[in-house]
NUDO-47202 format. One record per residue (C-alpha): residue number from 1; chain; residue in three letters; x, y, z. Coordinates in steps of 0.05 Angstrom, whole numbers, plus 5000, padded with zeros to 4 digits. Each point is the difference from the previous one (the first is absolute). Layout:
N
<resi:NUM | chain:A | resn:ala | east:X | north:Y | up:Z> $
...
END
This chain:
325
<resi:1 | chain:A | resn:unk | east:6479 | north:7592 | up:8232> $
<resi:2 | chain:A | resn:unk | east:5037 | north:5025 | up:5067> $
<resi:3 | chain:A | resn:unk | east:4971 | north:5069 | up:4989> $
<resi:4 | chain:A | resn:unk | east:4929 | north:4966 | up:5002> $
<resi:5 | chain:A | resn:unk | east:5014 | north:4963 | up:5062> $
<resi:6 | chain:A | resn:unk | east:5031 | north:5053 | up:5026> $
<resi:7 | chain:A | resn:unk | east:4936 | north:5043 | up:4997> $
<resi:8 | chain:A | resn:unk | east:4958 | north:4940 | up:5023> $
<resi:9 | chain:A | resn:unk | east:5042 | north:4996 | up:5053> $
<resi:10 | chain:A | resn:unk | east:4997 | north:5079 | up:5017> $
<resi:11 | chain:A | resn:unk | east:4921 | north:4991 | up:4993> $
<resi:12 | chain:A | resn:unk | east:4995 | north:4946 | up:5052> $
<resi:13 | chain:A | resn:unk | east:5043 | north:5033 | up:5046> $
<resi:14 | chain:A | resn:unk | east:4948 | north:5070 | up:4996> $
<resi:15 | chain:A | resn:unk | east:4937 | north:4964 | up:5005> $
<resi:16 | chain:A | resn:unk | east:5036 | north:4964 | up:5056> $
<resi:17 | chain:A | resn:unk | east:5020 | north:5069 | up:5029> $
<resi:18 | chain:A | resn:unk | east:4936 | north:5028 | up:4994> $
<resi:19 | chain:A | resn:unk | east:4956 | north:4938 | up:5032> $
<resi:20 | chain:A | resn:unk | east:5036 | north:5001 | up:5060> $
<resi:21 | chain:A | resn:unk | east:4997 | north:5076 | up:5011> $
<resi:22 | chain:A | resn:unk | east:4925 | north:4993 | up:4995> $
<resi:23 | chain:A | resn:unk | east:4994 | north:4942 | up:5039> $
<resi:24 | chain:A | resn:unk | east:5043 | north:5038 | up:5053> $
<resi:25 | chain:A | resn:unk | east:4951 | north:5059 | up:4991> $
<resi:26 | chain:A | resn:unk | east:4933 | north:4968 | up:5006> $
<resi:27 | chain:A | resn:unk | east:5033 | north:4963 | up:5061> $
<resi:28 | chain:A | resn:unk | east:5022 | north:5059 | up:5027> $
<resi:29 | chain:A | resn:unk | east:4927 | north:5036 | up:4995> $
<resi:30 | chain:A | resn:unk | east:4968 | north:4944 | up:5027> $
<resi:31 | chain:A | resn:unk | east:5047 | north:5006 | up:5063> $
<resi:32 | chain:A | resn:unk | east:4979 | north:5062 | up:4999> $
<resi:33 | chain:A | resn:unk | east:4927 | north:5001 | up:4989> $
<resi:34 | chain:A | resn:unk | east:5003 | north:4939 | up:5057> $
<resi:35 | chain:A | resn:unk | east:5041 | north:5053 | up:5055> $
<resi:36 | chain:A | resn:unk | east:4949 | north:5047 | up:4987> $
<resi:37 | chain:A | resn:unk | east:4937 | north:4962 | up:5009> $
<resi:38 | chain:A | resn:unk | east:5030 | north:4967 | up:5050> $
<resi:39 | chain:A | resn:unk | east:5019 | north:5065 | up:5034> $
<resi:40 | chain:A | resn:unk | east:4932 | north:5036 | up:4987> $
<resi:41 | chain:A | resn:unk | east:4962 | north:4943 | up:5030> $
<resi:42 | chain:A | resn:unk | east:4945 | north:5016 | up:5050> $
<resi:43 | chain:A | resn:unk | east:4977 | north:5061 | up:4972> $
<resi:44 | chain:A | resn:unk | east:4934 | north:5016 | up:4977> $
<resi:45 | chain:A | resn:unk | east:4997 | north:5068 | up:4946> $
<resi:46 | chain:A | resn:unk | east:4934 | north:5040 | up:4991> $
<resi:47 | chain:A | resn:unk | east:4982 | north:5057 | up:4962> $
<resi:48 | chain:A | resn:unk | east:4927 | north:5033 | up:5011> $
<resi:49 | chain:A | resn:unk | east:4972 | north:5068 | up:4994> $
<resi:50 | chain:A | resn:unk | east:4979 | north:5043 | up:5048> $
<resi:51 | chain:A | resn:unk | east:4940 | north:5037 | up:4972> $
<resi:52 | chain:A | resn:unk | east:4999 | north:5075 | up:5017> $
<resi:53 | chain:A | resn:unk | east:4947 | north:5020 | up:4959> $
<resi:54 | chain:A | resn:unk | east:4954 | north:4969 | up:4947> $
<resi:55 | chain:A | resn:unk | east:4939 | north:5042 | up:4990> $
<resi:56 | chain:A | resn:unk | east:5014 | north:5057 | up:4946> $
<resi:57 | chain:A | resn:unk | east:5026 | north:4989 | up:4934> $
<resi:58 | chain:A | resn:unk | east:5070 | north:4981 | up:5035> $
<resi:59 | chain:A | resn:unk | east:5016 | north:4951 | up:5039> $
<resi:60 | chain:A | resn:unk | east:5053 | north:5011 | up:5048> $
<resi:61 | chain:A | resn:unk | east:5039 | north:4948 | up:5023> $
<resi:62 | chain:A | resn:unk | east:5074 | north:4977 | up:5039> $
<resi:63 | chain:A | resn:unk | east:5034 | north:4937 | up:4985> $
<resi:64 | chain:A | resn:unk | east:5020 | north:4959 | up:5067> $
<resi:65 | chain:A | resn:unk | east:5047 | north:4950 | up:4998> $
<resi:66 | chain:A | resn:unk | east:5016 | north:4956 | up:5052> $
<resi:67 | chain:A | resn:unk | east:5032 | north:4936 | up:5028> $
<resi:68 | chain:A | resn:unk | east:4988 | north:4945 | up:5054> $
<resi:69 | chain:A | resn:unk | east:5047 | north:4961 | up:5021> $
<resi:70 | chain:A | resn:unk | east:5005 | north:4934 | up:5035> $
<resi:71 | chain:A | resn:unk | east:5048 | north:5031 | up:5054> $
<resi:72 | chain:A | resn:unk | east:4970 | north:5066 | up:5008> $
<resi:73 | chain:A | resn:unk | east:5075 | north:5016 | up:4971> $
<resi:74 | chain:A | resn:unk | east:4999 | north:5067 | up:4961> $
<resi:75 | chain:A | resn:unk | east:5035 | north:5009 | up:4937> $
<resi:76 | chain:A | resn:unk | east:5076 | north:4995 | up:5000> $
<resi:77 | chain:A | resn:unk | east:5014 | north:5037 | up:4938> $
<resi:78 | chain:A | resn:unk | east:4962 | north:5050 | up:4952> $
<resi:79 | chain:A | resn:unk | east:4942 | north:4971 | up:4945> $
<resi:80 | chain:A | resn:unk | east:4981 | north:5039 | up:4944> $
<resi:81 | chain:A | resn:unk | east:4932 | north:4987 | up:4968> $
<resi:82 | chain:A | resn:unk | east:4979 | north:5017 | up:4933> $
<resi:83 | chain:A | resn:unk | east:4923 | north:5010 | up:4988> $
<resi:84 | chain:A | resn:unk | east:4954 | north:5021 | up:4946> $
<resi:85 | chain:A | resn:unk | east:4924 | north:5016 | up:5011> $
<resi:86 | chain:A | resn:unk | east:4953 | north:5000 | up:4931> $
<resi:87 | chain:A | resn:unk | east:4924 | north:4994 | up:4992> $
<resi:88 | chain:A | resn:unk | east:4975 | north:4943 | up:4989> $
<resi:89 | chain:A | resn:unk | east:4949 | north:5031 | up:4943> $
<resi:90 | chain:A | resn:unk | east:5066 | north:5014 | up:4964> $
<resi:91 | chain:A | resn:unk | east:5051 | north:4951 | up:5007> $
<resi:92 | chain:A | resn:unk | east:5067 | north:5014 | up:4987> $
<resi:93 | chain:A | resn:unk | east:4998 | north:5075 | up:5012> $
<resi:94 | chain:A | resn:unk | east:5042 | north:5028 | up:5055> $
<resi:95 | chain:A | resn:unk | east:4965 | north:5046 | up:5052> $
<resi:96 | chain:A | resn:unk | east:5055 | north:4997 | up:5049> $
<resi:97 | chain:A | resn:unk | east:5068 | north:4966 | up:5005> $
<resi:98 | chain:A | resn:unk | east:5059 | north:5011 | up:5059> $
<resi:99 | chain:A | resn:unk | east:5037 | north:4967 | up:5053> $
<resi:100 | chain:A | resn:unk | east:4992 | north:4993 | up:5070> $
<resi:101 | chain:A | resn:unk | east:5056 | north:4981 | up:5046> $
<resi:102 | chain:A | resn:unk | east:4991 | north:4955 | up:5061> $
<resi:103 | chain:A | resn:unk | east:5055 | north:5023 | up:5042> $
<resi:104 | chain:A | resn:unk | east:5043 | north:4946 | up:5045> $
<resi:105 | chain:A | resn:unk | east:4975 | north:5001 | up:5072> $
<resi:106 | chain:A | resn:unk | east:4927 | north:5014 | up:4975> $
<resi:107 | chain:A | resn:unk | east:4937 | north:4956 | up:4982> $
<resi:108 | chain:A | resn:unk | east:4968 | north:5057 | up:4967> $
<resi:109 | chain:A | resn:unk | east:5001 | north:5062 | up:4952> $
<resi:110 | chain:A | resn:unk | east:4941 | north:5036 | up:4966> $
<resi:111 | chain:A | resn:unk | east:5007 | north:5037 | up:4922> $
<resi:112 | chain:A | resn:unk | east:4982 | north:5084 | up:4996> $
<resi:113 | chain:A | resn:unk | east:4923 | north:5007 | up:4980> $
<resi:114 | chain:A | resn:unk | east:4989 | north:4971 | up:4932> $
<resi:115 | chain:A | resn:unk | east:4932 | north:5028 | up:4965> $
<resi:116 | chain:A | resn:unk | east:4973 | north:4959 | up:4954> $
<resi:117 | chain:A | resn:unk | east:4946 | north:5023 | up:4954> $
<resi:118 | chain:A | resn:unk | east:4931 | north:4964 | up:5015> $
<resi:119 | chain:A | resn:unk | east:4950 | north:4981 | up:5053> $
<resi:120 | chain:A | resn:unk | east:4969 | north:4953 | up:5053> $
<resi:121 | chain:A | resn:unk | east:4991 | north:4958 | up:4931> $
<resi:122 | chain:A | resn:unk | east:5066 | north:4997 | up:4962> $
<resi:123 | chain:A | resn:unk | east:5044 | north:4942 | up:5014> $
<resi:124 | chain:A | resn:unk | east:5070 | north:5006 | up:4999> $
<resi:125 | chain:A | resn:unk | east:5061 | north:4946 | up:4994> $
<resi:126 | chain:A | resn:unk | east:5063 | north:4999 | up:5032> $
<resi:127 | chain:A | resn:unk | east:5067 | north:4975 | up:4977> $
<resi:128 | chain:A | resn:unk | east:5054 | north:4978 | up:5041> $
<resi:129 | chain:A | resn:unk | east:5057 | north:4955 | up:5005> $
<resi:130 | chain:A | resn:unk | east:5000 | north:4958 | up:5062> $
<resi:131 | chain:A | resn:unk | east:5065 | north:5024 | up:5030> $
<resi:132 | chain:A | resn:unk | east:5004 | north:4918 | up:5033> $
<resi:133 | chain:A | resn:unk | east:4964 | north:4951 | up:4956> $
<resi:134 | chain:A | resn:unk | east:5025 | north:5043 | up:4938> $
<resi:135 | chain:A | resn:unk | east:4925 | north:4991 | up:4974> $
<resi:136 | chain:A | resn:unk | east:4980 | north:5053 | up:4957> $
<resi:137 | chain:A | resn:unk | east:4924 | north:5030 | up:5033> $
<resi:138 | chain:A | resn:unk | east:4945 | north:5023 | up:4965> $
<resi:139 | chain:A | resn:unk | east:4949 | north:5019 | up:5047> $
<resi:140 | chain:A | resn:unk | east:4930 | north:5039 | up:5003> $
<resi:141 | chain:A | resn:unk | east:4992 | north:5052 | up:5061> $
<resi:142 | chain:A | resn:unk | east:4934 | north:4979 | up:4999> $
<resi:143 | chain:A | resn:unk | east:4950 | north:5056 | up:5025> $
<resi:144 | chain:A | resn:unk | east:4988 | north:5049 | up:5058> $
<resi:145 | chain:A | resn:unk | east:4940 | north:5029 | up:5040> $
<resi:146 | chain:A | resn:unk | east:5013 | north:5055 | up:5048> $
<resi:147 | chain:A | resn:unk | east:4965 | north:5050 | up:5052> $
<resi:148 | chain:A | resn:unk | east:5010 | north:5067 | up:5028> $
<resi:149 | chain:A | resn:unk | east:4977 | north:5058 | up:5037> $
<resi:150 | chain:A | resn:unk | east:4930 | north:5001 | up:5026> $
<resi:151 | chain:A | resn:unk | east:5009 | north:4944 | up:4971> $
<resi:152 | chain:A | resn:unk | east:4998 | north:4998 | up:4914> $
<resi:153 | chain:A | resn:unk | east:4998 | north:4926 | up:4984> $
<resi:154 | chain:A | resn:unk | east:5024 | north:4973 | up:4936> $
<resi:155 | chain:A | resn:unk | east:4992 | north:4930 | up:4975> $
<resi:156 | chain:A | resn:unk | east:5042 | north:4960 | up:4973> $
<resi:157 | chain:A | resn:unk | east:4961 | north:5011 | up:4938> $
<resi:158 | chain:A | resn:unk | east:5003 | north:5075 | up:5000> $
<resi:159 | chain:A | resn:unk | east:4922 | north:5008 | up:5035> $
<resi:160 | chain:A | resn:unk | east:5013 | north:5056 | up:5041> $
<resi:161 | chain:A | resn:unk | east:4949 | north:5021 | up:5060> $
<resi:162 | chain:A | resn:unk | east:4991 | north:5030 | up:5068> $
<resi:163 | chain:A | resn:unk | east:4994 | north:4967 | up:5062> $
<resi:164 | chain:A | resn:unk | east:4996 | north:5033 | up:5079> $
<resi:165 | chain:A | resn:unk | east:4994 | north:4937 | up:5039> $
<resi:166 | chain:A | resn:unk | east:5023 | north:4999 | up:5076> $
<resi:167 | chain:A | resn:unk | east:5009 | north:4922 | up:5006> $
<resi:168 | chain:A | resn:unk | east:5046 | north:4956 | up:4981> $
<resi:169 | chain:A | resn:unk | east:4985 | north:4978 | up:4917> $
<resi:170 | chain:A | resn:unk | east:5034 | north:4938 | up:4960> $
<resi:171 | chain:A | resn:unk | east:5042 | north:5039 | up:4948> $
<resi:172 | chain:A | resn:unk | east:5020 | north:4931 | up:4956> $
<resi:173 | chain:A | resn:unk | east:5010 | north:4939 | up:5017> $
<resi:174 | chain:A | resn:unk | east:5000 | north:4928 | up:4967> $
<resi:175 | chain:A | resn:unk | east:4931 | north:4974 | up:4985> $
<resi:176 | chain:A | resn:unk | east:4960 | north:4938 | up:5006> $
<resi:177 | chain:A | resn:unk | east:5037 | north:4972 | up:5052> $
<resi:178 | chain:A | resn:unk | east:4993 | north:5000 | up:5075> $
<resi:179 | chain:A | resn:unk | east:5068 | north:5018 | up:5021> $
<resi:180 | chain:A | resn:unk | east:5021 | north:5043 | up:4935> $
<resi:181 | chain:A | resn:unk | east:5078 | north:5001 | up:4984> $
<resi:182 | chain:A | resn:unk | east:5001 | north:5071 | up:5020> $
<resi:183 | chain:A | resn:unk | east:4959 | north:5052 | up:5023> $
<resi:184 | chain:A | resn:unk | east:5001 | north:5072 | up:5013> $
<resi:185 | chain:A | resn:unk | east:4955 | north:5040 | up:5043> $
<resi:186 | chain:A | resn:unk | east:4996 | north:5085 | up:5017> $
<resi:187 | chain:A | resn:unk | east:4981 | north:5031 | up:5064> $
<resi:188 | chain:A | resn:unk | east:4969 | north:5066 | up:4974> $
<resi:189 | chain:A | resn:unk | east:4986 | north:5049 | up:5047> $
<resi:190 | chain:A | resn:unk | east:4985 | north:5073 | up:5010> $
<resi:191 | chain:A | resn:unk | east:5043 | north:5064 | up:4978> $
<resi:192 | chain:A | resn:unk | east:4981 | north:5025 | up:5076> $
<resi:193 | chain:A | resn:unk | east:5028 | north:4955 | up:5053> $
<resi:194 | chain:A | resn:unk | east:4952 | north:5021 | up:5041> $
<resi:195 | chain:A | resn:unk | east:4941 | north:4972 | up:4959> $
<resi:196 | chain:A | resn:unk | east:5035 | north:4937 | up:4974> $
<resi:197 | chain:A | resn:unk | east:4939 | north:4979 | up:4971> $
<resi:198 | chain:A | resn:unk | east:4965 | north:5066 | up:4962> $
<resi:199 | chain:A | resn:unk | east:5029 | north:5010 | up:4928> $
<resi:200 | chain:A | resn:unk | east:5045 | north:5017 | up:4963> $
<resi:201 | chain:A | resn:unk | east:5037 | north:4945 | up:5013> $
<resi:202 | chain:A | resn:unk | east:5055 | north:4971 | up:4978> $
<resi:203 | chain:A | resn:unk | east:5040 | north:4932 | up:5010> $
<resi:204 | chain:A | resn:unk | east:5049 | north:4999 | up:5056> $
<resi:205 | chain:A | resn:unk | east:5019 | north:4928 | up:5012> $
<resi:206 | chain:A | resn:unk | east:4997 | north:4934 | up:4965> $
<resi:207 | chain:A | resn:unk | east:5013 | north:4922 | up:5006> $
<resi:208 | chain:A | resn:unk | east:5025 | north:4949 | up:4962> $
<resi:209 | chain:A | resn:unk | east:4999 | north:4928 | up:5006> $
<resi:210 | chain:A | resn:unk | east:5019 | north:4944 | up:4974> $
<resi:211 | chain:A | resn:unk | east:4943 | north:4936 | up:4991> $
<resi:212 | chain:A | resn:unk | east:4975 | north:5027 | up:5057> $
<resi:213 | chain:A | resn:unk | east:5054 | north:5025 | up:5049> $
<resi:214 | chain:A | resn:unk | east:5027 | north:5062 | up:5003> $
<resi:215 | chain:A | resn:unk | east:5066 | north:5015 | up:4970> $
<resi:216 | chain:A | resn:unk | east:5005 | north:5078 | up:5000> $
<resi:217 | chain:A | resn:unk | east:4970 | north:5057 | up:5043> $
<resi:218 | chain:A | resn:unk | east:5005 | north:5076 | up:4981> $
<resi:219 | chain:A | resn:unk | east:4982 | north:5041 | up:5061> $
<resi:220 | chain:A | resn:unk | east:4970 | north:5066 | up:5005> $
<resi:221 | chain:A | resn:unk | east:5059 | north:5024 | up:5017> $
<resi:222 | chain:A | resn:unk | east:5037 | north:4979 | up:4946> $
<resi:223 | chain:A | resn:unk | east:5031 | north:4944 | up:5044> $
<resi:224 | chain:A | resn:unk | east:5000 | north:4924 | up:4962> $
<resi:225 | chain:A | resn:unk | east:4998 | north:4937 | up:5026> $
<resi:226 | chain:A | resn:unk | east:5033 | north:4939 | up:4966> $
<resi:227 | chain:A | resn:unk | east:4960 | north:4942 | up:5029> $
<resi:228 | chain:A | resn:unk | east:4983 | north:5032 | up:5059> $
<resi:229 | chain:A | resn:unk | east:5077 | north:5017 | up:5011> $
<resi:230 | chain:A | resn:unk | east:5025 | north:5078 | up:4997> $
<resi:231 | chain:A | resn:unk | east:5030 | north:5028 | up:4933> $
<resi:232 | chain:A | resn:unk | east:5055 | north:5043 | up:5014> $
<resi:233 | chain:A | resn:unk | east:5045 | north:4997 | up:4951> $
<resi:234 | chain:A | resn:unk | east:5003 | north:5021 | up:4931> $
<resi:235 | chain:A | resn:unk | east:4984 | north:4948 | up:4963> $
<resi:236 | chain:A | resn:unk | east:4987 | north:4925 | up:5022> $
<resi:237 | chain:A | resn:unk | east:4978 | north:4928 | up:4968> $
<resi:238 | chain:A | resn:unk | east:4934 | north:4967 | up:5017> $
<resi:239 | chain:A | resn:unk | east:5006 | north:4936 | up:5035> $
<resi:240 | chain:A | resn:unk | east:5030 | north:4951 | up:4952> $
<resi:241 | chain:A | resn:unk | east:5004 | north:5028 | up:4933> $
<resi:242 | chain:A | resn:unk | east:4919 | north:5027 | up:5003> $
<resi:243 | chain:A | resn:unk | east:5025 | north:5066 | up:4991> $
<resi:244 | chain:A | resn:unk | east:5025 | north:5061 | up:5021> $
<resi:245 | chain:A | resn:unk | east:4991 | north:5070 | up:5024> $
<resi:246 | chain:A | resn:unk | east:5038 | north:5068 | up:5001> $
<resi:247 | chain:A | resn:unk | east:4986 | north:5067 | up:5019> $
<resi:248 | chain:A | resn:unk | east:5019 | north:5065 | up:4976> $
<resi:249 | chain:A | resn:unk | east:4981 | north:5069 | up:5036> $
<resi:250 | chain:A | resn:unk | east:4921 | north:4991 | up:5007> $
<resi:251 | chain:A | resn:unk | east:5004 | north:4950 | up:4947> $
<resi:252 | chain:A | resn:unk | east:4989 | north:4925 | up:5014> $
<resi:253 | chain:A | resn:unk | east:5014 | north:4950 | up:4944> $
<resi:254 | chain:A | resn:unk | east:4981 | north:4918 | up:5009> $
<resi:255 | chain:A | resn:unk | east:5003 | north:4949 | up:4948> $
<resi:256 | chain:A | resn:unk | east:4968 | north:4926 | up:5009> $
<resi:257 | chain:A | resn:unk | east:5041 | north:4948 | up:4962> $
<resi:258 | chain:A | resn:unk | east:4933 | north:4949 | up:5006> $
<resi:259 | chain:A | resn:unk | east:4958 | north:5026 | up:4975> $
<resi:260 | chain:A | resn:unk | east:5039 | north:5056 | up:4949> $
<resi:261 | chain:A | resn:unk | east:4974 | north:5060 | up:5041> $
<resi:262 | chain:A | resn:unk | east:5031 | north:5074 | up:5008> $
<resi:263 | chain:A | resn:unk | east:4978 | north:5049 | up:5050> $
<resi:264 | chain:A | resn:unk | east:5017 | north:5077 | up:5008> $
<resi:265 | chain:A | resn:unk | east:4970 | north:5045 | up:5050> $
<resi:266 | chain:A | resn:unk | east:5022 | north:5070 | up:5004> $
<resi:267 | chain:A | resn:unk | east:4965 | north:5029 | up:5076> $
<resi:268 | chain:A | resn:unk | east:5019 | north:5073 | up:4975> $
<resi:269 | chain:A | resn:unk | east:4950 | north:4993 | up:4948> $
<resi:270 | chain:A | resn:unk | east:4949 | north:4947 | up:5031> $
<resi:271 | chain:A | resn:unk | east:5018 | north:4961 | up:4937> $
<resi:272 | chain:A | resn:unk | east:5009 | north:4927 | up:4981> $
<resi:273 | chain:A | resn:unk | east:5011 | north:4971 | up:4935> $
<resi:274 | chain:A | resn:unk | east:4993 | north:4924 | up:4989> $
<resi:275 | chain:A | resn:unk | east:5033 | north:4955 | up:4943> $
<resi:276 | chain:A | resn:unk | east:4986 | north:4935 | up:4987> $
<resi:277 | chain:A | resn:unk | east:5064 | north:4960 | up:4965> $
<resi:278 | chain:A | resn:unk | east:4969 | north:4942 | up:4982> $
<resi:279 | chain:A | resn:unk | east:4949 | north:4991 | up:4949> $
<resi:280 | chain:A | resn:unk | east:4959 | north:4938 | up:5018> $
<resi:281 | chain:A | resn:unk | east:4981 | north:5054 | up:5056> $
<resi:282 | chain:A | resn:unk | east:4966 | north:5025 | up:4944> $
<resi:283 | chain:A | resn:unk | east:4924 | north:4993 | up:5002> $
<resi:284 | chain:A | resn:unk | east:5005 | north:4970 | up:5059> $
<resi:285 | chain:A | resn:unk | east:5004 | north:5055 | up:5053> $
<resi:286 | chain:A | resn:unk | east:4944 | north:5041 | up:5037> $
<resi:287 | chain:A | resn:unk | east:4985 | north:5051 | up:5046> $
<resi:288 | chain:A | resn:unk | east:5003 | north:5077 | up:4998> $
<resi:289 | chain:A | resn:unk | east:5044 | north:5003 | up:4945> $
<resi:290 | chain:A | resn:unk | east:4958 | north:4946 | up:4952> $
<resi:291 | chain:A | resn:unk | east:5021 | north:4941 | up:4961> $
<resi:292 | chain:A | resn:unk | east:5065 | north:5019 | up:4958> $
<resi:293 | chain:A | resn:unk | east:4956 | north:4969 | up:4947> $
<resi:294 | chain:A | resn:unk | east:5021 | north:5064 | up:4947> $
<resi:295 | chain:A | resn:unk | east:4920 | north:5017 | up:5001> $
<resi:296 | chain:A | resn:unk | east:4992 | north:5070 | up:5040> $
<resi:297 | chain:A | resn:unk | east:4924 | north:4987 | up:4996> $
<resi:298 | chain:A | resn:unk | east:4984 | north:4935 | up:5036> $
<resi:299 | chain:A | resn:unk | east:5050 | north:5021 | up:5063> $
<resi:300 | chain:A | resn:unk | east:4942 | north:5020 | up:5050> $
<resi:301 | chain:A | resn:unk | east:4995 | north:4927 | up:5024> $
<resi:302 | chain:A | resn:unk | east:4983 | north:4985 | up:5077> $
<resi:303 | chain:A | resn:unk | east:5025 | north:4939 | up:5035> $
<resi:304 | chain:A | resn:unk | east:4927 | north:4965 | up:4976> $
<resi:305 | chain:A | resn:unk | east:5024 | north:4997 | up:4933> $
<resi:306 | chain:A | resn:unk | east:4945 | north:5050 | up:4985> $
<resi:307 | chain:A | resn:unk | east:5009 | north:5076 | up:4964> $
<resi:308 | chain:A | resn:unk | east:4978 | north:5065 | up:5016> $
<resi:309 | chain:A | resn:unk | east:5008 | north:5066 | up:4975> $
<resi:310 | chain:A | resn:unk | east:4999 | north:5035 | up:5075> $
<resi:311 | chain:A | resn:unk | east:5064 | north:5021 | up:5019> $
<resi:312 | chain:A | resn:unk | east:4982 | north:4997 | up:5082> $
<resi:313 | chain:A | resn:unk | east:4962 | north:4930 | up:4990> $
<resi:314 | chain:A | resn:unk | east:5063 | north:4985 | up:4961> $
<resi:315 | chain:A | resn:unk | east:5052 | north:5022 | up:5047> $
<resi:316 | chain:A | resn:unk | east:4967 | north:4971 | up:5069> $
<resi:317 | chain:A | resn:unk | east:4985 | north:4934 | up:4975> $
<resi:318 | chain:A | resn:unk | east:5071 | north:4990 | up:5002> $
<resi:319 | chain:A | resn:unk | east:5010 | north:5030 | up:5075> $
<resi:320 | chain:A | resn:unk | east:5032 | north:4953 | up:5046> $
<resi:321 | chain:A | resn:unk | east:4960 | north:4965 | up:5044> $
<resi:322 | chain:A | resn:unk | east:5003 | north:5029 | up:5068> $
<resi:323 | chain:A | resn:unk | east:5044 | north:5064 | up:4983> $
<resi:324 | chain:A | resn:unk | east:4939 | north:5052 | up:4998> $
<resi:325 | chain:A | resn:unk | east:4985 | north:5039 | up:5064> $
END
């Protein structure tokens, strides 16, 4: 009989033991899980790509991740982020996996070239951990339309064309709306600076605005313009969280938080490539690069809402009014 309360008693005492040491534990983490939140607060985590190339049977592609900050405060210590990039056709395979380190001190770092195998028309997820919220990410990086050369246009539906225009032409932009969420717009002009306006041509310049205002200005010169405001540095946020820019050699890389909008333009090569993030874009964009729609055959649509099959009727429907000479 003493043996058996002895063991009753030795079983209290363990469950005892071992509901305070949990209690301790899960009070602990919480104080933890509180101190970080509460130490991470203000900042704002994105991960886009920059499209390099998405016309072949490859797509070629870095991952950028970024913060924004309420402060403007960089990072104070290191951030490793673990991401994964499948197709979306084929869920669950792996086409890519690493990590990319946001260094303390920077708002920025960009992943070595990634190719991808597909085109204008594959969709692709990413997978990430958000290194604040702790949310795990499972994002598409939507689709890209690009241009180069003299110039070589590319929908965002893989239509690919010819164009030697010497005004200023609407390459996407929101449609069906007076002042469109965004906008981007070319200055193409001739190989010969002195006949600006006799092909080839090629774009040299472009705008971007925002509803209506202009947010960022790429110069012939390469120089940009963040609101009207000098870009010197090399890299920068746009206004209050709408975005940001950074520039590498003759390489200038922007990103639009509203809409989910990437931009790279590489001067060396005359070429731009154009993403769009976010896919309620989808179907509902226009201009020189078409609708995003996945159709390569109805993207020849002028600001009328009518088609043609003529690349030059095509292409100057969408010049800018008042940019020809």
């Amino acid at each position: 009989m003493l043996f058996r309360s002895f063991l009753a008693v030795l079983a209290f005492a363990l469950l005892y033991s071992f509901a305070t040491a949990y209690v301790k534990a899960e009070n602990e983490l919480t104080a933890q899980k509180s101190h970080q939140v509460e130490k991470r607060a203000g900042y704002t985590f994105h991960c886009v790509p920059e499209w390099l190339q998405c016309t072949a049977v490859q797509v070629v592609i870095r991952i950028l991740v970024f913060i924004v900050t309420d402060t403007g405060a960089p990072l104070e210590t290191d951030l490793v982020i673990s991401t994964e990039i499948e197709s979306e056709s084929n869920p669950g395979v792996v086409l890519w996996s690493g990590e990319l380190t946001l260094h303390a001190g920077s708002f920025f770092e960009s992943s070595q070239t990634i190719y991808l195998p597909g085109n204008a028309n594959t969709l692709f997820g990413i997978i990430y951990t958000d290194p604040f919220s702790l949310i795990l990410n499972h994002e598409l990086l939507g689709r890209c339309g690009q241009g180069s050369g003299d110039p070589h246009m590319v929908t965002f539906d893989g239509h690919k064309f010819d164009f030697n225009g010497h005004c200023s032409y609407v390459l996407t932009q929101e449609c069906d709306k007076d002042a469109p969420s965004f906008q981007v717009t070319a200055d193409f002009r001739g190989r010969n600076p002195s006949t600006p306006y006799e092909p080839p041509t090629r774009m040299v310049a472009f705008n971007i605005t925002n509803y209506g205002t202009q947010v960022i200005r790429i110069n012939e010169d390469n120089s940009v313009l963040i609101k009207g405001k000098a870009f010197t540095t090399h890299s920068a946020r746009i206004g209050d969280n709408e975005g940001f820019v950074s520039r590498s050699g003759s390489n200038v890389t922007i990103y639009l938080t509203q809409p989910s909008v990437s931009l790279n333009w590489n001067r060396r090569l005359h070429g731009i490539t154009i993403g769009l993030e976010n896919v309620d874009l989808f179907s509902n964009v226009c201009g020189m690069l078409g609708n995003a729609d996945g159709d390569p055959n109805n993207d020849f649509v002028m600001p009328d809402g009518k088609s043609t099959s003529d690349v030059v009727e095509f292409g100057n429907s969408w010049a800018v009014g008042g940019s020809c000479p």
